[in-house]
C-alpha positions in Angstrom: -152.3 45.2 -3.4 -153.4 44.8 -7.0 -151.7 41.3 -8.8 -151.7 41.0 -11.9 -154.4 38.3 -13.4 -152.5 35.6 -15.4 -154.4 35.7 -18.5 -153.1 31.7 -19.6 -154.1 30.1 -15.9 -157.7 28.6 -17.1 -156.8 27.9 -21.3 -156.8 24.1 -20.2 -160.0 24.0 -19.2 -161.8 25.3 -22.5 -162.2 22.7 -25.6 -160.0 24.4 -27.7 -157.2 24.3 -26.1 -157.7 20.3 -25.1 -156.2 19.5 -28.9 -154.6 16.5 -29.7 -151.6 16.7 -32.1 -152.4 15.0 -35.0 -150.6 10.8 -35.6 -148.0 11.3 -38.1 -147.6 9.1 -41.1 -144.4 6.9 -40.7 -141.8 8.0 -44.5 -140.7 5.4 -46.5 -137.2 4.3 -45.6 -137.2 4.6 -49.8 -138.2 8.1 -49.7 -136.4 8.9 -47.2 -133.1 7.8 -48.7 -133.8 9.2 -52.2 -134.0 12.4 -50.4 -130.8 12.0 -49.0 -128.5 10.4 -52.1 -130.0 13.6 -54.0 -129.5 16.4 -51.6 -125.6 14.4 -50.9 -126.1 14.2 -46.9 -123.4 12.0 -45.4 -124.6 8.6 -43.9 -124.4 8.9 -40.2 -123.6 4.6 -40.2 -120.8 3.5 -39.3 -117.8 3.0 -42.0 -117.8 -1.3 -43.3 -114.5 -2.2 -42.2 -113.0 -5.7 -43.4 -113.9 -7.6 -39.8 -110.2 -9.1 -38.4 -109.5 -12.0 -36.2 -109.0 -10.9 -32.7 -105.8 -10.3 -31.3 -104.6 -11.3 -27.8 -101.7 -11.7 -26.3 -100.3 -12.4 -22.9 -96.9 -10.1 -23.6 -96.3 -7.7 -20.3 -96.8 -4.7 -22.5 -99.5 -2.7 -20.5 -98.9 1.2 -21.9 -101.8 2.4 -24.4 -100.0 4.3 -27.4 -102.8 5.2 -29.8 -102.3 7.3 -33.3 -104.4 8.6 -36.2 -103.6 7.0 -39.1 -105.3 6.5 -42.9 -107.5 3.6 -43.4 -104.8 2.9 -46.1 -101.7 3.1 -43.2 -103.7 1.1 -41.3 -104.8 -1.7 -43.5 -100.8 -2.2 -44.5 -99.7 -2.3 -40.9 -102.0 -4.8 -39.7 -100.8 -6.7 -43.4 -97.4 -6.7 -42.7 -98.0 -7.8 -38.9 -99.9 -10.8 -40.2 -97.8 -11.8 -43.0 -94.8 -12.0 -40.3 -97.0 -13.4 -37.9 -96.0 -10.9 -35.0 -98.0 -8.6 -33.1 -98.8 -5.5 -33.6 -96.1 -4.0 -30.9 -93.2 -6.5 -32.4 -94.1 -4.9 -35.6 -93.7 -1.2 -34.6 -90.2 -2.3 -32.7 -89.0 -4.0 -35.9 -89.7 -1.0 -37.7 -88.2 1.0 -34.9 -85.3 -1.2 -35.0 -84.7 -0.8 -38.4 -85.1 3.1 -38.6 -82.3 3.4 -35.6 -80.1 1.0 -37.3 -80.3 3.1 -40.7 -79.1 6.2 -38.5 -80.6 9.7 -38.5 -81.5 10.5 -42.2 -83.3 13.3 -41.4 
């Protein structure tokens, strides 16, 4: 039976193939955000949002109801909810409220 020879099984063992990879330099931060504001690559940190108070409150609700909204949508909910000191869930069943005691508009 001839096998075949495998022609990579002793490359370790000669000197040039025992190569270190070269150290590389550490890039200015600088540089490396010049780079970026001039080719316009998006920032991969996270958005600065206004920090809020935290919110917690005993009230029975336990359902999640989650929804995409504009930073602007958001921002004036979370107003309104603070300037009628209510939570977040009062607020959306006020507005609820309101909407079915206007009637169907649509």
């Amino acid at each position: 039976m001839s096998g075949r020879v495998n022609a990579f099984e002793n490359l370790s063992e000669l000197p040039a193939f025992d190569v270190k990879p070269k150290a590389q330099k550490p890039v200015a931060k600088e540089a490396v955000e010049r780079v970026a504001d001039e080719n316009n690559f998006p920032s991969r940190q996270a958005r600065k949002v206004a920090a809020r108070k935290a919110r917690l409150y005993r009230t029975g609700r336990n359902r999640h109801f989650g929804i995409k909204a504009t930073d602007a949508t958001i921002e004036r909910y979370y107003r309104l909810a603070d300037e009628r000191k209510v939570t977040l869930c009062v607020l959306l069943e006020m507005a609820l409220d309101a909407l079915e005691k206007e009637g169907s508009g649509g």
